[in-house]
N, C-alpha and C positions, 0 to 999 in steps of 0.2 A: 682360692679356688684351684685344681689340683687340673693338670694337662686334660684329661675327660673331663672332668666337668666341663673348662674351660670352651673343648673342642665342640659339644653337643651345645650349650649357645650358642656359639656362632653358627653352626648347623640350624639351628630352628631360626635365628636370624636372615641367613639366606633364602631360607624357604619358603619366609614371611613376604619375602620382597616382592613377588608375582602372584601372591596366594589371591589375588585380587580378581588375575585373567583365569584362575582355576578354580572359583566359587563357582556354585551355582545360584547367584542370587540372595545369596546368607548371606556372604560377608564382603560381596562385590557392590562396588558402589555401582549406581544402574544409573540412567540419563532420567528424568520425570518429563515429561510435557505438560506444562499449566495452560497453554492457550496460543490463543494466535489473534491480534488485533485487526479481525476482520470488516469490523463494523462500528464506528467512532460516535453516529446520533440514529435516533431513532424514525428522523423522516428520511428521503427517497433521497438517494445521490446520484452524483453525476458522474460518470466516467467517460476518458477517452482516452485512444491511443494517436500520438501525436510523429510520427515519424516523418523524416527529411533526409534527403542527400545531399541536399545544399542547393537543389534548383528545386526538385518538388517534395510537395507537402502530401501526404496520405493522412487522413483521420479516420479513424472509427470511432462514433462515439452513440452512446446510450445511455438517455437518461429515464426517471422514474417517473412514472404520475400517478398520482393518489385518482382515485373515482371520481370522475366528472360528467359532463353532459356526454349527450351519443354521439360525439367525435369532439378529437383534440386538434388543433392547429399548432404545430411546432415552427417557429421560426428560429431559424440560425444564420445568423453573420459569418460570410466567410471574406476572408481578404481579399482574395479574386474568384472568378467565373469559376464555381466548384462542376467536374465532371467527372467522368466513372460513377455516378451515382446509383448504389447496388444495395442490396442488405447483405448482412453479415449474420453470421451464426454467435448465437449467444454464448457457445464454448470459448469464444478467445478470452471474454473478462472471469468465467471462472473459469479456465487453467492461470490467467493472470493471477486473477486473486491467492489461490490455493498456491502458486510458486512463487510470489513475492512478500504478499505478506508477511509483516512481522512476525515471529514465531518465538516462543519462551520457553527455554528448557530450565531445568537444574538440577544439578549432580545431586545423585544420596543415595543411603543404602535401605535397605528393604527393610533389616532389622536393626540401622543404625537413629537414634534419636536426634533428633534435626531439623441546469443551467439552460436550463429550456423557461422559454417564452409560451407555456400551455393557459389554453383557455379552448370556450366551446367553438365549432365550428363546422361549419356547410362548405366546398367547395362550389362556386357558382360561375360558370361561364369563363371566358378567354377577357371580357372586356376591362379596359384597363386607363389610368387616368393618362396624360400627354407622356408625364414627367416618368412615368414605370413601363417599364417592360419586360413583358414575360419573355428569358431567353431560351428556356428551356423545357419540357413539362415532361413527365412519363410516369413510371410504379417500381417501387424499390421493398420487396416484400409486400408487408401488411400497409405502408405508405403508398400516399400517391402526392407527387410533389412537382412544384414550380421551383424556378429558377426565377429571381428578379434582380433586375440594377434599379436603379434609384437618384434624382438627384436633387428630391426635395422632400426631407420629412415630413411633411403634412399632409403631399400627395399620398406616398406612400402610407400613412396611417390610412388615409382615407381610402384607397386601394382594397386594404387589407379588410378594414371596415367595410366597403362595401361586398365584396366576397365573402362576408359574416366569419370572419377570424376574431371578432370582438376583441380587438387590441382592448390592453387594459387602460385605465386612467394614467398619465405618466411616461407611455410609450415612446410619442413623439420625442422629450427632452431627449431620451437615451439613443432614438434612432438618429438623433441630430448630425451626431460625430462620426457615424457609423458612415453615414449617406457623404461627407464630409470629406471622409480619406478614402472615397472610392469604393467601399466595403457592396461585395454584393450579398441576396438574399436567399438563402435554401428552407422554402416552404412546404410542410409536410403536413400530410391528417393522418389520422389514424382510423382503419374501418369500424363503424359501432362494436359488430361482434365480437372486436378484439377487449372491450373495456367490461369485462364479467370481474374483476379483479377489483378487490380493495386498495392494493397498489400496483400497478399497471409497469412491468419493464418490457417494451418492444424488444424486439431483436435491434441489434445494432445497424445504425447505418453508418455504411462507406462510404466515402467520396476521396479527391483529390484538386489540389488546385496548383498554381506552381506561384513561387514565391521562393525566396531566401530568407525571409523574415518567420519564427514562429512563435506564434499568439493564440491565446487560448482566452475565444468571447463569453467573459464573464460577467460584465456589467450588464448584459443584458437580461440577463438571469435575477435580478431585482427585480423584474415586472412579477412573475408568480413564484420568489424565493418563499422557504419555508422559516419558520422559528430562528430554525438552526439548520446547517447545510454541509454534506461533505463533498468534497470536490476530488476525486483520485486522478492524477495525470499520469500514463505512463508516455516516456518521451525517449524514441529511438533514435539514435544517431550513430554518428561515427566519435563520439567520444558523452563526459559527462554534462549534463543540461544542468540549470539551475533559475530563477526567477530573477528576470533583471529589472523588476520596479515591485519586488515583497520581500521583505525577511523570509532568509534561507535559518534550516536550522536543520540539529540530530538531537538525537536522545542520547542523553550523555548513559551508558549501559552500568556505568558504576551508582545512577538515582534509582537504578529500578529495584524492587520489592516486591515480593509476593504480596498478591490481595485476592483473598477468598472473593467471588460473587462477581469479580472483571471476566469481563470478553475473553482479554487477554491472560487471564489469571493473575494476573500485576496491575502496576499503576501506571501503568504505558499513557494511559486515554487522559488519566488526570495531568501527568507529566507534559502531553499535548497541548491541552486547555489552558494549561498554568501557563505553557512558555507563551501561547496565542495569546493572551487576553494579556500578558507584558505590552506585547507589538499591535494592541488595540484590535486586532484579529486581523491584521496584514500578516500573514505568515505559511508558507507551505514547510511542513515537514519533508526531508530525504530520506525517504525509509527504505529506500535501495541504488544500489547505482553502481555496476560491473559491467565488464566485455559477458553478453552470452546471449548465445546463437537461439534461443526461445524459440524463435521465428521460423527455425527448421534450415534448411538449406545451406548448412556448412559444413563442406566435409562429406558431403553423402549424406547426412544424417538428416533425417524430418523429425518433428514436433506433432501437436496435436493440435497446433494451430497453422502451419507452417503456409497454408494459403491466406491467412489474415492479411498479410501486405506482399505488395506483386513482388515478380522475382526479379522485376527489373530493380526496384530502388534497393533489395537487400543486393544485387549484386553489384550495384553504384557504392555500396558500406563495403563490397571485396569481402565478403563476410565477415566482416568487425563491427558487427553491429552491436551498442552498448542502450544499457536498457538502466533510464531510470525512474525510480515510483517518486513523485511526489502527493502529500496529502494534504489536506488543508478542512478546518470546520470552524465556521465562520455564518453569521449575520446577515441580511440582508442590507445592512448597514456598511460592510467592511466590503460587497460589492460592488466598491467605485471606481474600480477598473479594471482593463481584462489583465490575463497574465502573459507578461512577455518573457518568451523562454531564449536565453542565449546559450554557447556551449559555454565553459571554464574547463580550465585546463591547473593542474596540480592542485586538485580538492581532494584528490584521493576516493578508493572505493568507501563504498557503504554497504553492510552485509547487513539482512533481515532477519537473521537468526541472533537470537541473544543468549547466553549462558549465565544464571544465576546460581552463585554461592549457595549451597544448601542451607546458611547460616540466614539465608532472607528470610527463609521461612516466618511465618509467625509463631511467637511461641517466648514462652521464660528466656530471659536472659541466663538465668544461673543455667537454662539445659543449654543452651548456646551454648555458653561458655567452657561449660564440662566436655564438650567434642576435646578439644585440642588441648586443657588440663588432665586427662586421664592417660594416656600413656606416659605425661610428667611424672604422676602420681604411681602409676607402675613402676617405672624407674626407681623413682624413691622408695617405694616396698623393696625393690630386689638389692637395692644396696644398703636397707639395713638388715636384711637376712644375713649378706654375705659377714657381718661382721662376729655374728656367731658360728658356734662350732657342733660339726657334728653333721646329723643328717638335715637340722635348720636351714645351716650356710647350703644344702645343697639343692635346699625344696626354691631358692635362689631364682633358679633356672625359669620358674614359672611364671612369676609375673613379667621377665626378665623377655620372656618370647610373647607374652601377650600383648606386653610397648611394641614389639617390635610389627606385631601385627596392628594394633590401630595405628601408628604409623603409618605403613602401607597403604590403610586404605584414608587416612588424610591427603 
């Protein structure tokens, strides 16, 4: 090859090298979005936000109900005497949702080939058996709710039963333990007019209790569980949370594959179920878990949620507040106990974004495989030109800068 010739390859070689950031969409590789695993089964979940400073506890939490009689009675176990008892706007779980969830991208080119206790219910009266006592009572939104302590489950079913919350068959075992370690009660209904819905999600309610310990009451959620159940926790602190009596796990991102017809446009959902149904459905998934200020008030800066938990406990976190999702779909059967959340320390972060190989895609092997064989095969065109003479060796040049351009966008 003769100094020009020589020079004008390498010339279309260097040119090749950026030609990537200077397409318009031809021959630049672009990001795809397949999905986002927003929604794991098909009946009503449960969500809550679980935050602590290390002396108190804030929850919000909302759960779903399917259509039932002209009011519901919600009962929840809280550890101690829950107060602040407020609603909460339905925006914090979808900005949640929408910024943690799992999300599924992957590279390619445009033209390259490639836990509520619900049943029916009437509020009736203040009166109450020895052993129960109403400590508290008011309206938090579309609820109106009691406060009770307890120190005998039978009383207390019977309480409940007679104020027509028609505890279910089974209740008493489960209140056993509850009434046991002190645990008190936050009793709610819901107004008729709110139940026009097929499946009914209230605005969320808040409360707070204080405590160092945090648990998330699950077991109780056996009395009206569904088929199948998802549970999302998000859990704020000053570092990473994890489950200290479930199998903790991640998604290993080098299993995932594109799949036409998923949530998530992948096998995220299947990869969940698989690893759940190993650990008999004792399992929450880590599908996120970083420092970030969500919550608003760091730095000057607010969020869209940024009143969802007071400003006293994020500024007890000194604004380091870290934010982790866990998830979990499971049984009424694997609901045999609550979850006890600790921090850990050196687990490392968890990011909800994942980046798939274009090569996931579905599709022939042999086209797979021709991505990263075709500028070999280039190559080996422009070096048997070069062995001829004439203007052959020179027409060289041209497969010679088209390796050099798939290349680039490899």
């Amino acid at each position: 090859m003769n100094v020009r010739l020589r020079s004008c390859a390498w010339l279309l070689c260097l040119l090749a090298l950026p030609c990537g950031a200077w397409a318009d969409g031809v021959m630049m590789p672009k990001i795809e979005e397949l999905g986002a695993a927003t929604k794991m089964v098909a009946s009503p979940k449960q969500e809550a936000v679980i935050a602590t400073d290390g002396q108190t506890v804030e929850v919000i939490l909302r759960t779903h109900f399917r259509r039932g009689p002209a009011e519901l009675a919600w009962v929840v176990p809280v550890p101690a005497k829950p107060e602040k008892v407020e609603p909460c706007d339905d925006e914090v779980f979808t900005v949640l949702e929408r910024e943690t969830a799992p999300r599924f991208l992957r590279f390619s080119g445009s033209d390259w080939p490639g836990l509520h206790c619900g049943c029916g219910a009437a509020y009736v009266g203040d009166q109450m058996a020895p052993s129960v006592v109403v400590e508290q009572q008011g309206t938090a939104g579309i609820f109106k709710y009691v406060v009770l302590s307890a120190t005998d489950p039978r009383e207390l079913t019977r309480w409940l039963d007679e104020h027509k919350y028609h505890v279910p068959i089974g209740a008493e075992r489960i209140f056993r333990r509850y009434v046991a370690e002190g645990w008190h009660w936050l009793a709610m209904r819901v107004r008729p007019e709110a139940m026009d819905q097929p499946t009914l999600a209230p605005h969320p309610i808040r409360y707070a209790y204080r405590d160092t310990k945090l648990v998330y009451p699950l077991e109780i959620s056996q009395l009206s569980a569904d088929l199948e159940n998802e549970i999302v926790l998000y859990v704020v602190g000053a570092g990473r949370y994890a489950c200290g009596n479930w199998a903790n796990h991640t998604i290993d991102p080098n299993a995932l594959r594109a799949r036409a017809g998923a949530t998530s446009g992948t096998n995220y959902e299947e990869l969940v179920r698989s690893a759940t149904a190993e650990r008999d459905g004792h399992l929450f998934v880590t599908e996120l878990s970083q420092s970030w200020s969500l919550f608003g008030y760091a730095k000057g800066r607010s969020s869209e949620i940024n009143d969802a938990l007071s400003r006293g406990l994020l500024d007890a976190l000194d604004n380091g507040q870290h934010i982790t999702r866990l998830r979990a779909v499971m049984t009424p059967k694997a609901m045999d106990r609550d979850v006890l959340l600790v921090r850990v320390s050196g687990w490392g972060n968890v990011r909800s974004t994942f980046h798939l190989a274009a090569a996931s895609a579905a599709g022939p092997a042999t086209a797979r495989l021709a991505v990263p064989l075709l500028p070999l095969a280039l190559l080996g065109a422009a070096a048997g030109l070069l062995r001829r003479q004439g203007w052959t060796r020179r027409a060289a040049i041209i497969p010679a800068a088209l390796a050099c351009l798939s290349l680039a966008m490899l």
